[in-house]
Each structure stands twice: as C-alpha cells, then as structure tokens.
C-alpha positions, 0 to 999 in steps of 0.5 A, a space after each residue: 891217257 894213263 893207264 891205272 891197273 887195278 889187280 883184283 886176286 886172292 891172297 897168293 894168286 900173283 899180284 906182286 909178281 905180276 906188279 913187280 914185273 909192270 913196275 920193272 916196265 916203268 909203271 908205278 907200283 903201289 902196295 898197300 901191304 908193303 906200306 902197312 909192313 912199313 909202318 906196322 911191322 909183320 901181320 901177325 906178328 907185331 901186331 894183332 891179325 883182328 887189327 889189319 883192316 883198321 891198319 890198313 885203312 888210313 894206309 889205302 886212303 894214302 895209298 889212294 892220294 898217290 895212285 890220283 897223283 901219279 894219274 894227274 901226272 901223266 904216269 901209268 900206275 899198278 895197284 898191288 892190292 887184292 880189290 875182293 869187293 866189287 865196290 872196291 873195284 868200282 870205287 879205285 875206278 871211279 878215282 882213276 877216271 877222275 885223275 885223268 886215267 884209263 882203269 883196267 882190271 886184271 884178275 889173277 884167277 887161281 884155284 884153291 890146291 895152287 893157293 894153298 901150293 903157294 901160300 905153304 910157300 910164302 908162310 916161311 917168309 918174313 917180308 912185307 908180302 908174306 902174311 901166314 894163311 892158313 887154309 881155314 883162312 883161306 876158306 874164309 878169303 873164297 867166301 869174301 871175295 867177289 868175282 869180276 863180274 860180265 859188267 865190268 872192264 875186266 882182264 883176265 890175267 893171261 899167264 904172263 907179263 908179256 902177253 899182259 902187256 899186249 893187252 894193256 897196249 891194245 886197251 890204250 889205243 882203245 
C-alpha cells in the first residue's frame, strides 16, 4: 500500500525541506505553492496577497487528482502543503484512503522566535517557496492553524529525514 504523506506545519516550519529530502528517496512530491508560483507568478508581488486562496483553489483541486493518481498507481506521494485546518487533514485523508493508499500525517511543530528566525531568512528570496511574513502574519497563521489532534494518526516529525523515514517504514509494515 502506498504511502500518502500529508505535511501539517506553519509557514516556515520545514515542510519543503523535509518534502525535497523524501522525493529525493523516491516519493512523489506535490506542491501547491510552487504550482501557484508557476502559474501566477510571486505572492505579493504579480498579484495581490487578498488574491492567493481564490489562486490557489483550483491549483489544490489539481493538485489533489494528481496526489489520487499517483495513489492508484502504486507510488508513495509527499503533499507539500501546510494542512492548518483539521478538515483539511481529514478531507486529503479520506482521498488517500480512497485511491488505495496509507495516509500519514507528519507535523512539523515550530515556535514562534524559530518561525520568525526562518521566515527573516526566506523573506529575501524570490522563489516559489519564499512568500514574504511579516510577524503581524504570522500572528494571524498561530490563530488559524489547528493542531493535530490525539484523534488523529499523527507523526510528529522527529528532527530529521532519517529517523522519519523509520517511522514511515515502521507504519507500512503496520
């Protein structure tokens, strides 16, 4: 059964990272953010902030036929997107379960004084996974996001690729 990991993290808490280094070990990866920059340019910049989630919309649903493809076709599959809702959560598990696959959750916990380290960082990139925060944002990112929940088949991501990947070994064999 393949596997279907669903990254649950704020902005900045290492989702790419840890996306980039799976797909480097043969998972699919998938990223809204970098399909919204293809096809719309920088947030912020070619097109208005207030504009992204109606961008982004159809850019997940497609995003979403692929991830069920990649599923069906025996393929383990990354989602690089940040999942702040749990009916997010819920809703990209239930496809995966539909497409034949084993979802997981891995959550990325950060603090906010390491969040705003990082985003004053990737504030002065240009690429697709650089959109500005500013800590006012931020605020407001904390206040929308929900925690995983006890309820939910959650992992929490250990520090790193390797020790993951034990984990994503271990839930396979189940």
């Amino acid at each position: 059964m393949p596997l279907a990991v669903l990254l649950a993290g704020l902005t900045g808490s290492g989702k790419t990272t840890v996306a980039q280094a799976l797909a480097a070990r043969g998972f699919t990866r998938l990223s809204v953010d970098e399909e919204v920059h293809r096809l719309h340019g920088r947030y912020g910049v070619d097109y208005p902030e207030h504009t992204y989630f109606e961008r982004e919309r159809p850019v997940a649903e497609a995003i979403r036929r692929r991830f069920i493809e990649e599923l069906r076709a025996g393929n383990d599959v990354v989602l690089d997107h940040g999942l702040w809702r749990r009916r997010e959560r819920d809703a990209w598990n239930e496809a995966a379960r539909r497409a034949g696959g084993h979802p997981l959750i891995v959550y990325l916990p950060a603090d906010r004084e390491e969040l705003l380290r990082r985003l004053a960082e990737r504030n002065r990139r240009h690429d697709a996974n650089a959109l500005t925060v500013t800590p006012e944002a931020l605020r407001d990112f904390f206040a929308r996001f929900d925690v995983p929940a006890e309820d939910e088949e959650v992992i929490v991501y250990p520090g790193n690729v390797e020790d993951l990947l034990g984990k994503l070994h271990r839930e396979r064999q189940g």
